[in-house]
C-alpha positions as CSV (number, residue, x, y, z in Angstrom):
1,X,-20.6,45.9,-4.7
2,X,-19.9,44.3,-8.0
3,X,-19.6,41.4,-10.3
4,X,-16.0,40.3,-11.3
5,X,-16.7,36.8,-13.4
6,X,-18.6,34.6,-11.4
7,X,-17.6,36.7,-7.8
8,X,-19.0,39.4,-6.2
9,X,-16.5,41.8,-5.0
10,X,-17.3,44.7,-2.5
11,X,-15.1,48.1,-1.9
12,X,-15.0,49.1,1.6
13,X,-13.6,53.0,2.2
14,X,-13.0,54.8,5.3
15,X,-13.5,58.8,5.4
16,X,-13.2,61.3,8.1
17,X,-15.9,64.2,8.4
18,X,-15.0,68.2,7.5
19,X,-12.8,69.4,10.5
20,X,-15.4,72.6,12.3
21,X,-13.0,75.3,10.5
22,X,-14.4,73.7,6.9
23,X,-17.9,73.8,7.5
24,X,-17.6,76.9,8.8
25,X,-16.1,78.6,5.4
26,X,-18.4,76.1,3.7
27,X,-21.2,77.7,5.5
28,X,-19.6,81.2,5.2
29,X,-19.5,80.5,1.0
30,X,-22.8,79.0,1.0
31,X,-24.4,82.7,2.7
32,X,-22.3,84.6,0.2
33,X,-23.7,82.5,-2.6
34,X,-27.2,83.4,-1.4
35,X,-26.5,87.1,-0.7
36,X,-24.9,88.1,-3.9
37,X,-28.5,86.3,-5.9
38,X,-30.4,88.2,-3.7
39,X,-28.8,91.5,-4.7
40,X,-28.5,90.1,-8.7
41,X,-31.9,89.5,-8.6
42,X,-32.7,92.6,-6.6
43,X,-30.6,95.0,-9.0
44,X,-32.3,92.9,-12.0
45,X,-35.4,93.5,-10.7
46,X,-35.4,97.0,-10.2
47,X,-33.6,97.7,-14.0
């Protein structure tokens, strides 16, 4: 919602959710993410 002059205007969008094959590579990303820190910090650690 904004002003334009003296009217307010509002911006309506319609979106469709991640189909189930997306969230599971987002998901599948998100663990490799968290694994390869653990070893960084592991290896980092241990140097």
């Amino acid at each position: 919602m904004y002003w334009s002059g003296n009217k307010v205007k509002l911006e309506i969008a319609l979106a469709k959710g991640k189909q189930e094959h997306d969230k599971r590579d987002t998901a599948k990303e998100r663990d490799w993410q968290r694994e390869k820190q653990r070893v960084m910090r592991r290896h980092n650690k241990n140097a």
